[in-house]
N, C-alpha and C positions, 0 to 999 in steps of 0.2 A: 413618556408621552408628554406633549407640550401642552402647556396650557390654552382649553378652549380659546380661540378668538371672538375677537368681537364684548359683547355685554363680558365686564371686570365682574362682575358678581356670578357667572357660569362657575369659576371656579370653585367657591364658595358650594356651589349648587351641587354638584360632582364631587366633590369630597364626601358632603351630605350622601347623596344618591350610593357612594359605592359603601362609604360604612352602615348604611341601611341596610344594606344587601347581607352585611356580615354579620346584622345584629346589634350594631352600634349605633343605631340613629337616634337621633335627639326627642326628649319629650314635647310634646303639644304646648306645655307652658315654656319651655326651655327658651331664654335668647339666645342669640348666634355667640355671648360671649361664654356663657353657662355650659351652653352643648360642648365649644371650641375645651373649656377645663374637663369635662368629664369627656371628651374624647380622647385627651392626651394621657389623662389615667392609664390610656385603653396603650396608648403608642407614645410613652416618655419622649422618645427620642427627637420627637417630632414638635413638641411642645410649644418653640418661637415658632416656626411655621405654619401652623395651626389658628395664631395671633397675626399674624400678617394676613393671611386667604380672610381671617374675622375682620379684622379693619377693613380691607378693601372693599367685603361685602357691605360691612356697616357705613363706610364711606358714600359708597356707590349710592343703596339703595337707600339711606334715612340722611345723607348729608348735598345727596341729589350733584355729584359733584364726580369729575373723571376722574382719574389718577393720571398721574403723571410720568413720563419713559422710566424713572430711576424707581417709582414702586411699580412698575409694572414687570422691570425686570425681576423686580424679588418676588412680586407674588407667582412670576412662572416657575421661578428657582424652588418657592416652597410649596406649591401647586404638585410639580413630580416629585420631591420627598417626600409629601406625604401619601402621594398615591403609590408610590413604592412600597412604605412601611407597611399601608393599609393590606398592599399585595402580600405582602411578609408575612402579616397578619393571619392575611384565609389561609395560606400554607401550612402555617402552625396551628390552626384551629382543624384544619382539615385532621389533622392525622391521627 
């Protein structure tokens, strides 16, 4: 699935949103960079991708600033790997 359109920081939002659902959401003190390390504990593989959806959000929302075509195509490229992994993830925790 592609990444949300519109507001750069949705993606950031939905990565959050579905690893809640798994179990993995970040604590109340946690920043978006702190949660992005103890998430990738959870999904190694995913680790640079994880730091790109974090930038963008950190970008977006505390630097008040767009991204531009060439990070927007990486944050969609790391947007569905990681919502992939995360899917990977429930599979193996499911069983």
């Amino acid at each position: 699935r592609d990444r949300p359109e519109g507001d750069d920081s949705l993606a950031y939002r939905g990565i959050v949103s579905l690893a809640a659902r798994l179990g993995y959401g970040p604590h109340p003190s946690q920043t978006e960079y702190e949660y992005a390390g103890t998430l990738s504990e959870a999904i190694p593989s995913v680790r640079e991708d994880l730091f790109v959806v974090t930038d963008a959000q950190v970008q977006t929302t505390y630097g008040e600033r767009d991204l531009d075509d060439e990070h927007r195509g990486m944050l969609s490229g790391a947007y569905a790997r990681i919502r992939t992994a995360l899917l990977r993830l429930s599979l193996r925790w499911r069983r």
